[in-house]
LUMBA-552436 format. One record per residue: residue number from 1; residue in three letters; x, y, z of N, C-alpha, C, CB in turn. Coordinates in steps of 0.1 Angstrom, whole numbers, padded with zeros to 4 digits. Glycine has a CB too. Layout:
residues N
> NUM|Ala|X|Y|Z|X|Y|Z|X|Y|Z|X|Y|Z
...
***
This chain:
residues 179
> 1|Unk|0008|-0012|0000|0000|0000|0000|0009|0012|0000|-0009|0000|0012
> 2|Unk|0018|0012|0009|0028|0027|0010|0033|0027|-0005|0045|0025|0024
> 3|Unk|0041|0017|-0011|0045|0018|-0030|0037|0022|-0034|0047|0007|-0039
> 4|Unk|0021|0024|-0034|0012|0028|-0044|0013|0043|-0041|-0003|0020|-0045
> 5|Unk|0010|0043|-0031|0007|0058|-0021|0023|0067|-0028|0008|0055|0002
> 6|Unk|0033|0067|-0022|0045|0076|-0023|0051|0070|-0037|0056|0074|-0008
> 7|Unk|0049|0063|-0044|0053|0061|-0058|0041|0059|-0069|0062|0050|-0058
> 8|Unk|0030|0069|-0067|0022|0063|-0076|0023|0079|-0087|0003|0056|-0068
> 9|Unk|0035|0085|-0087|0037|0094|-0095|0041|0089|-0107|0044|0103|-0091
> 10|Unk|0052|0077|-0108|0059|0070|-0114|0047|0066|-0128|0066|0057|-0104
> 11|Unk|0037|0065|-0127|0025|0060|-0133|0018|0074|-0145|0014|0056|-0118
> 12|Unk|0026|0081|-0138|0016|0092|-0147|0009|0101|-0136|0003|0084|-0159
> 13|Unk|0005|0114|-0140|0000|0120|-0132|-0018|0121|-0130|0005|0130|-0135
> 14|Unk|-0024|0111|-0142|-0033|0105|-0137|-0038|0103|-0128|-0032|0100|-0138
> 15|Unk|-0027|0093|-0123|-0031|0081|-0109|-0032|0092|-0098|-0016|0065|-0103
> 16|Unk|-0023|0101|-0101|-0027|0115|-0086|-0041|0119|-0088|-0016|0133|-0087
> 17|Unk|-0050|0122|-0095|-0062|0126|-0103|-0074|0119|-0095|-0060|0121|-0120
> 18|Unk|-0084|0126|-0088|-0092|0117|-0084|-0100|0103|-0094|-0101|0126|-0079
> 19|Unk|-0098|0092|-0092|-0106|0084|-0102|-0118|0077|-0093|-0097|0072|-0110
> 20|Unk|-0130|0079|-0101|-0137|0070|-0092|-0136|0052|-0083|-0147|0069|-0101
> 21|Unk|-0138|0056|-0074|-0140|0037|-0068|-0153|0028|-0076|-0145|0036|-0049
> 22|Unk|-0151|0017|-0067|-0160|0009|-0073|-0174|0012|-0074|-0159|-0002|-0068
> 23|Unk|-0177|0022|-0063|-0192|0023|-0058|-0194|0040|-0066|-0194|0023|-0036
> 24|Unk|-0185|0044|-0078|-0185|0056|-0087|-0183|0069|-0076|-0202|0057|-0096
> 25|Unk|-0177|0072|-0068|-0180|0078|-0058|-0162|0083|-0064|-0187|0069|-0043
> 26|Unk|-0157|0100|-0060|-0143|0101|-0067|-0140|0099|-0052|-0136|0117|-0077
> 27|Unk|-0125|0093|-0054|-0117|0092|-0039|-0107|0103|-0037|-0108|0077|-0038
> 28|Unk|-0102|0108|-0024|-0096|0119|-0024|-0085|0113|-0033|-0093|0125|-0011
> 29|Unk|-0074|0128|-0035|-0065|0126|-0047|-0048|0131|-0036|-0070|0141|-0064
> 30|Unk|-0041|0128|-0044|-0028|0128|-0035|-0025|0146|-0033|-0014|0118|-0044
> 31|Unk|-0031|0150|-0042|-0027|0164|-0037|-0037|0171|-0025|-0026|0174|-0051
> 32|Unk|-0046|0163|-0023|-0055|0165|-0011|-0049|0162|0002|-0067|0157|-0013
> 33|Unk|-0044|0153|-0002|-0034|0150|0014|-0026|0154|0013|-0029|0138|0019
> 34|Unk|-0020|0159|0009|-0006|0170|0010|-0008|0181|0014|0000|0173|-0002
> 35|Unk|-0021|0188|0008|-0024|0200|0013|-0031|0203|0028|-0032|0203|0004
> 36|Unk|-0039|0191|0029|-0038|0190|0045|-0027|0191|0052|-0044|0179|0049
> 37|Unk|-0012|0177|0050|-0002|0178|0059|0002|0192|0058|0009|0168|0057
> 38|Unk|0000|0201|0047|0007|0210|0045|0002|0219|0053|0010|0212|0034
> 39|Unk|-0010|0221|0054|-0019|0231|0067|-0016|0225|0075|-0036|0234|0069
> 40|Unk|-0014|0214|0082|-0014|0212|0095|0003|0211|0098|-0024|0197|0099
> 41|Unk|0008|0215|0090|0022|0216|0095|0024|0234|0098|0034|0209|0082
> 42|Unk|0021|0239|0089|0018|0254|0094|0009|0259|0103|0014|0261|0084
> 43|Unk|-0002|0250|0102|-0010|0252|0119|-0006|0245|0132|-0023|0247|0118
> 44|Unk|0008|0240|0130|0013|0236|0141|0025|0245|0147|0017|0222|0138
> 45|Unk|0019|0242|0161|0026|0253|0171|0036|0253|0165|0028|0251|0186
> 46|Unk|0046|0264|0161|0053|0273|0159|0057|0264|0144|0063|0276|0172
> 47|Unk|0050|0263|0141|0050|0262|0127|0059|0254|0120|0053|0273|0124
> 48|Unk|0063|0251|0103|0070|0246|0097|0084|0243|0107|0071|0254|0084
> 49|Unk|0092|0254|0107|0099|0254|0116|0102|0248|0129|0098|0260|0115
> 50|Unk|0094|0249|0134|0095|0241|0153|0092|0226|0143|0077|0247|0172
> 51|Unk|0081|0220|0132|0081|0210|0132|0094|0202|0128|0073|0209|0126
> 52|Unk|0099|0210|0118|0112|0205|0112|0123|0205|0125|0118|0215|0099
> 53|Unk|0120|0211|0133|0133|0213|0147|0130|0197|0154|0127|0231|0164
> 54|Unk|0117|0192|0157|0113|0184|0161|0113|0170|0153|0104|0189|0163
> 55|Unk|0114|0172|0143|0117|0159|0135|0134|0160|0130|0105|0159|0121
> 56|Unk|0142|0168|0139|0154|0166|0129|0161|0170|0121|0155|0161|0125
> 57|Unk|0151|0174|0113|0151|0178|0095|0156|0195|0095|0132|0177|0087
> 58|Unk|0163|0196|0082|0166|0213|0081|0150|0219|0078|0177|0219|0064
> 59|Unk|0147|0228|0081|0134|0236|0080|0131|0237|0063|0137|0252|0086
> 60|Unk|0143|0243|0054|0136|0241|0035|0138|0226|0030|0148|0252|0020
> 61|Unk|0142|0219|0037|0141|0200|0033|0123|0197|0039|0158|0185|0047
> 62|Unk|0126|0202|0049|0108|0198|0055|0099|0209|0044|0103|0204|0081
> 63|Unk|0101|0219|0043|0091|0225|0034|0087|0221|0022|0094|0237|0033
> 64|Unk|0099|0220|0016|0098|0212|-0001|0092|0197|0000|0118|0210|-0009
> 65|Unk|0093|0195|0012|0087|0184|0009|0069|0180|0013|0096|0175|0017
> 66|Unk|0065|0196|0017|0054|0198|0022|0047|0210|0013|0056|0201|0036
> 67|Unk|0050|0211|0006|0046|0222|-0004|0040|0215|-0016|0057|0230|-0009
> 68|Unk|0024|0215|-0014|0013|0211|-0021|0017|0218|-0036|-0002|0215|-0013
> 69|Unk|0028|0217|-0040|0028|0227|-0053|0039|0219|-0061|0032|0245|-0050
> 70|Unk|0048|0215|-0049|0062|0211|-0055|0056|0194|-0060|0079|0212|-0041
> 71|Unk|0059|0189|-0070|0059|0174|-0074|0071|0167|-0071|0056|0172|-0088
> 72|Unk|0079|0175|-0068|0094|0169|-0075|0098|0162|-0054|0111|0190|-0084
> 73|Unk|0094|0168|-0047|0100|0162|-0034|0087|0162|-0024|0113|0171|-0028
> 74|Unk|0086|0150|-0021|0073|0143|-0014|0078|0134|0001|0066|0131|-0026
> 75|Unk|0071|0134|0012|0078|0127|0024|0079|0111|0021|0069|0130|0038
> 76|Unk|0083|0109|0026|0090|0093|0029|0079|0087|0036|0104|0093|0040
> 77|Unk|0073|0076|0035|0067|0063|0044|0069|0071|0061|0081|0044|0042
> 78|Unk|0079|0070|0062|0084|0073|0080|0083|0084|0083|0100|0070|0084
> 79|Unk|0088|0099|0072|0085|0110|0074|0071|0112|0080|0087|0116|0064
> 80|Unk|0063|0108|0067|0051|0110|0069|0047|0104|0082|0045|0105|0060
> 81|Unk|0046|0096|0084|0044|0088|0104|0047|0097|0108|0051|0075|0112
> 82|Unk|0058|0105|0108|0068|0110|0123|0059|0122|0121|0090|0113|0124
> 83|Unk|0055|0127|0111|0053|0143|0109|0035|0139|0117|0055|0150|0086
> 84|Unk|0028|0128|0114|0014|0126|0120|0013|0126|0132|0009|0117|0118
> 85|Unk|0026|0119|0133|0022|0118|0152|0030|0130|0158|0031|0101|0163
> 86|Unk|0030|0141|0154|0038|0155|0162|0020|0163|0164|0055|0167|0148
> 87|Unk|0006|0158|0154|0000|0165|0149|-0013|0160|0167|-0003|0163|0130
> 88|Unk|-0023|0166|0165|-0030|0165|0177|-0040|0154|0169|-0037|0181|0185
> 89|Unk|-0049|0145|0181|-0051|0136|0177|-0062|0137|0166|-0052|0127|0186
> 90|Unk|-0069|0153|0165|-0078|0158|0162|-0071|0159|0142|-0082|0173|0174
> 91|Unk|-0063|0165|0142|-0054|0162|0129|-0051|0158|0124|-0048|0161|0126
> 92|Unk|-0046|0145|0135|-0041|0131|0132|-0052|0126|0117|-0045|0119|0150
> 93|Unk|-0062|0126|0129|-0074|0115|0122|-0077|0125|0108|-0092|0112|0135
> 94|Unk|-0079|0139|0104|-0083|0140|0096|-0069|0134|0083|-0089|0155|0098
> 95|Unk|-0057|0137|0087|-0042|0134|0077|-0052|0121|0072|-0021|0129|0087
> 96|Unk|-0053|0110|0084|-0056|0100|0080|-0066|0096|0073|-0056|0095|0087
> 97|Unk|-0081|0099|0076|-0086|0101|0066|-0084|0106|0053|-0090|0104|0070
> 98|Unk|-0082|0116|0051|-0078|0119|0036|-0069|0108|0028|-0070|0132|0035
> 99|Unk|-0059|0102|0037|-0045|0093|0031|-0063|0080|0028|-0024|0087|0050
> 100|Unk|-0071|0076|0039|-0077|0063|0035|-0088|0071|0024|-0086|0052|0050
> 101|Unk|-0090|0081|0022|-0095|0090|0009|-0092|0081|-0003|-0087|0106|0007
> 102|Unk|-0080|0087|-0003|-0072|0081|-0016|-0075|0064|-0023|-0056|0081|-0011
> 103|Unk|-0082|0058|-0012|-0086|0043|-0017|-0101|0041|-0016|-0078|0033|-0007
> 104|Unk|-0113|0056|-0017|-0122|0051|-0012|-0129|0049|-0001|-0121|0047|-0015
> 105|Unk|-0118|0050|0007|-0126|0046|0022|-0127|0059|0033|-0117|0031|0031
> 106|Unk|-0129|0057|0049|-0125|0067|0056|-0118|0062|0069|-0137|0076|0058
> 107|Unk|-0116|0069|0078|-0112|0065|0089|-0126|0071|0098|-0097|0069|0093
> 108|Unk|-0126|0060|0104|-0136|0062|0119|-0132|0064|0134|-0144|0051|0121
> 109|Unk|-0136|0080|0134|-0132|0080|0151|-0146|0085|0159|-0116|0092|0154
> 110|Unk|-0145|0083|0171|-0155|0086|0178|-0155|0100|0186|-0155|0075|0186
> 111|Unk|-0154|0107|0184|-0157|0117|0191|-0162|0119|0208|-0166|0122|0182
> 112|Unk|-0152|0125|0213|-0158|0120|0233|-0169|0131|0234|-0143|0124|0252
> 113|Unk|-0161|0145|0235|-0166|0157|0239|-0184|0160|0240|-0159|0166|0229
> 114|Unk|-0187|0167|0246|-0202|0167|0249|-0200|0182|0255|-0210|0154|0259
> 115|Unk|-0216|0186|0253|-0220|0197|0263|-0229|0198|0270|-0222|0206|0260
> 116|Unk|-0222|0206|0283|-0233|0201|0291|-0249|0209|0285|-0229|0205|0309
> 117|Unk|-0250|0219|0280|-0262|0223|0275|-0267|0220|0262|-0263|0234|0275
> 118|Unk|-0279|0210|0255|-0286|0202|0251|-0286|0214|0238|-0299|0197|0260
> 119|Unk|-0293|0229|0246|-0298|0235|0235|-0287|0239|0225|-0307|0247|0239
> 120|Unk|-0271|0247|0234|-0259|0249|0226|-0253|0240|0213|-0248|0249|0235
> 121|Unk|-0258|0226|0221|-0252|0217|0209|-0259|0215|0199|-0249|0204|0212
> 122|Unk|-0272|0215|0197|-0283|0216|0187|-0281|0229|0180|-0297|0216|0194
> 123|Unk|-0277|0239|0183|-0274|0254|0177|-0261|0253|0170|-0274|0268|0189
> 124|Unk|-0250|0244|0178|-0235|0246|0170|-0239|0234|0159|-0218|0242|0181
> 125|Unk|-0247|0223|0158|-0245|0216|0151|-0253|0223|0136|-0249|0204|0157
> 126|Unk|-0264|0232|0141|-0270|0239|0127|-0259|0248|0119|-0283|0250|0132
> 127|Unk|-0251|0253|0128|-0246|0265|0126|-0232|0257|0115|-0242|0274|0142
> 128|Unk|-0224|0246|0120|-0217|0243|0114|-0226|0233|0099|-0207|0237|0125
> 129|Unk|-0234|0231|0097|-0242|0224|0089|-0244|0236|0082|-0253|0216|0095
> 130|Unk|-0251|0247|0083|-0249|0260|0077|-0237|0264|0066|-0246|0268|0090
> 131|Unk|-0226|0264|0076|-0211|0267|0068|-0214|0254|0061|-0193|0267|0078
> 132|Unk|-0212|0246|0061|-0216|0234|0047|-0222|0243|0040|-0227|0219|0048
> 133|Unk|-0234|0246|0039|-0242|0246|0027|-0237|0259|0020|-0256|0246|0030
> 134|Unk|-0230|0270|0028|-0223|0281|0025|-0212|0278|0017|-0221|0289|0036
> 135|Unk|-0205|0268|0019|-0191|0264|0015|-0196|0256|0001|-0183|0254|0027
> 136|Unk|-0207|0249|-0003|-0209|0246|-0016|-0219|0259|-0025|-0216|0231|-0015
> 137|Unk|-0222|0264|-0017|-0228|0276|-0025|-0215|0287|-0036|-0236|0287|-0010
> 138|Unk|-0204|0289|-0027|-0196|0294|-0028|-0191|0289|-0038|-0190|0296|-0019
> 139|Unk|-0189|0272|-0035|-0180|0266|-0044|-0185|0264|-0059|-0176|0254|-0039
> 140|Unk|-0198|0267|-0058|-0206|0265|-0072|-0208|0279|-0080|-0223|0256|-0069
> 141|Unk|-0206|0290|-0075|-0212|0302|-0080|-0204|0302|-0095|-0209|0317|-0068
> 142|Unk|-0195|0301|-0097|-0189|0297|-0111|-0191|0285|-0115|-0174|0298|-0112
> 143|Unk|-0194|0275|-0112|-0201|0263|-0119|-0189|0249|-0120|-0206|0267|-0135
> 144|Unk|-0178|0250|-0112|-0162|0242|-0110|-0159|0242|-0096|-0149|0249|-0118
> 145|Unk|-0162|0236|-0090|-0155|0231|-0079|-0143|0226|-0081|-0162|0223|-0072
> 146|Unk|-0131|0235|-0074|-0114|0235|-0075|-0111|0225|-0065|-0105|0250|-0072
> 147|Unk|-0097|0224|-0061|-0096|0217|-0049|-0093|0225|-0041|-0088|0208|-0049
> 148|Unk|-0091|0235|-0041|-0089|0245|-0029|-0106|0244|-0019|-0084|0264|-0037
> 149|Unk|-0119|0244|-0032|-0132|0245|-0030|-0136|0235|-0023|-0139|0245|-0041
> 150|Unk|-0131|0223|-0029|-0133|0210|-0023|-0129|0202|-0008|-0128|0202|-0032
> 151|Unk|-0116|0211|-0007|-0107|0208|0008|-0116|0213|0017|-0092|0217|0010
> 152|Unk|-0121|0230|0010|-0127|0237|0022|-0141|0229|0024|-0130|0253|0019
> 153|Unk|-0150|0225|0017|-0163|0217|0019|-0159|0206|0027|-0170|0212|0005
> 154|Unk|-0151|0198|0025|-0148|0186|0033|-0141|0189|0045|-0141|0176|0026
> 155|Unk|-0136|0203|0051|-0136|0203|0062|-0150|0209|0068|-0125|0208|0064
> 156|Unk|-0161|0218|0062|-0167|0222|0065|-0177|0208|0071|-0168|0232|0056
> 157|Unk|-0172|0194|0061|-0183|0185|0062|-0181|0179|0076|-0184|0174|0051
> 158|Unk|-0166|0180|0079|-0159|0172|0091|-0163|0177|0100|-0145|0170|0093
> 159|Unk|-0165|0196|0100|-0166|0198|0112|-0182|0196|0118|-0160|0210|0114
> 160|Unk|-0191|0196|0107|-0204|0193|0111|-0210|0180|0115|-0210|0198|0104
> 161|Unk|-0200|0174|0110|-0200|0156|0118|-0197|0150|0133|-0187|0149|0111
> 162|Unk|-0189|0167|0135|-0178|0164|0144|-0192|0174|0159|-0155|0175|0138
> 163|Unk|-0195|0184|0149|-0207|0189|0157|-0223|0179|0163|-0211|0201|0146
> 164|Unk|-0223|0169|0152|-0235|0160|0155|-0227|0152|0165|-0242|0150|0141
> 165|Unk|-0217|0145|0163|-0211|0135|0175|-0213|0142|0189|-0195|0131|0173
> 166|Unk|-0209|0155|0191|-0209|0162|0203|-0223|0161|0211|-0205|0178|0201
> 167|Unk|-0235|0167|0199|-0244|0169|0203|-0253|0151|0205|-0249|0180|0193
> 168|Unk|-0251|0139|0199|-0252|0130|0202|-0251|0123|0215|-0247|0126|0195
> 169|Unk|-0237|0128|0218|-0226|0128|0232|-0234|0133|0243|-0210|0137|0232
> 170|Unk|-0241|0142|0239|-0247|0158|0250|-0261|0151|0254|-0250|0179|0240
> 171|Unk|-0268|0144|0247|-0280|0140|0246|-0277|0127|0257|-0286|0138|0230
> 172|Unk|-0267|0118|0253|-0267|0107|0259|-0260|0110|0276|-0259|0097|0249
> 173|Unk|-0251|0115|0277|-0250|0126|0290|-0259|0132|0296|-0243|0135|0289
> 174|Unk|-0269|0138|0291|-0283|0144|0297|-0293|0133|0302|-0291|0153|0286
> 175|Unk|-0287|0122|0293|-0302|0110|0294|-0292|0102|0308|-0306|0095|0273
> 176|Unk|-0280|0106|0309|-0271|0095|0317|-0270|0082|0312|-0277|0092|0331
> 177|Unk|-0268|0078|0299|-0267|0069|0301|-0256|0065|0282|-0282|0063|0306
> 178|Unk|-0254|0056|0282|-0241|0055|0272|-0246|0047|0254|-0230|0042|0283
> 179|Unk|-0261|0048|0255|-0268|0040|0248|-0260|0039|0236|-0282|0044|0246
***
């Protein structure tokens, strides 16, 4: 699986290209996960830099290799690991996801967090369900959804997933019980 993943350039630039899976559905594309590691390396405390301090690496070897633009230098099997596990576990799981993107599938995590008020979680879960529908509105007003368009919808989608689990969590905490 890692040979297909970090060498499936060797193939043509194609195979980077979303293609549908079996169920016609497009799977994320390798520049989707890049661009994530690549935000979440810049959204990490103190940035490109502290990460590269932390992994070892010179600071422009970690960037070039995190720069959703460059083709020519891409992380390693191991990089990649070391660079996931520096990320919070909240990060973690999205890197990951996108990487099980790439084959069609997702990763599943459970979400703990809850609130203690019933009505807040019902309101954040509209509100982020909202930004969805704002985020494909946007993305369609020219009639092409880009991947810049598409990153932002699929986080907009995560976070309103991430809003139902809370409010799921909040309900079953109010009821006391773990159903």
């Amino acid at each position: 699986m890692a040979f297909i993943f970090f060498h499936v350039c060797q193939y043509g630039q194609a195979a980077a290209k979303a293609q549908p899976n079996q169920q016609g559905v497009s799977a994320v594309t390798l520049d989707d996960l890049y661009l994530t590691l690549h935000q979440a390396a810049r959204g990490h405390n103190g940035g490109i830099r502290a990460l590269a301090q932390r992994l070892g690496k010179r600071e422009k070897t970690l960037y070039s290799k995190l720069d959703p633009r460059d083709e020519t230098h891409e992380p390693a099997l191991g990089e990649f690991v070391a660079m996931v596990l520096c990320f919070s576990p909240e990060t973690q799981a999205e890197i990951l996801d996108r990487f099980a993107g790439i084959f069609g599938l997702g990763v599943g995590t459970r979400v703990q967090a809850y609130s203690d008020s019933l009505v807040r979680a019902v309101l954040r879960s509209v509100s982020e369900h909202a930004d969805v529908v704002r985020a494909v509105e946007l993305a369609l007003e020219d009639g092409v959804i880009d991947v810049a368009e598409r990153t932002l919808i699929l986080r907009e989608i995560s976070e309103a997933r991430r809003a139902l689990a809370v409010l799921e969590n909040s309900l079953d905490h109010q009821a006391g019980g773990d159903a």
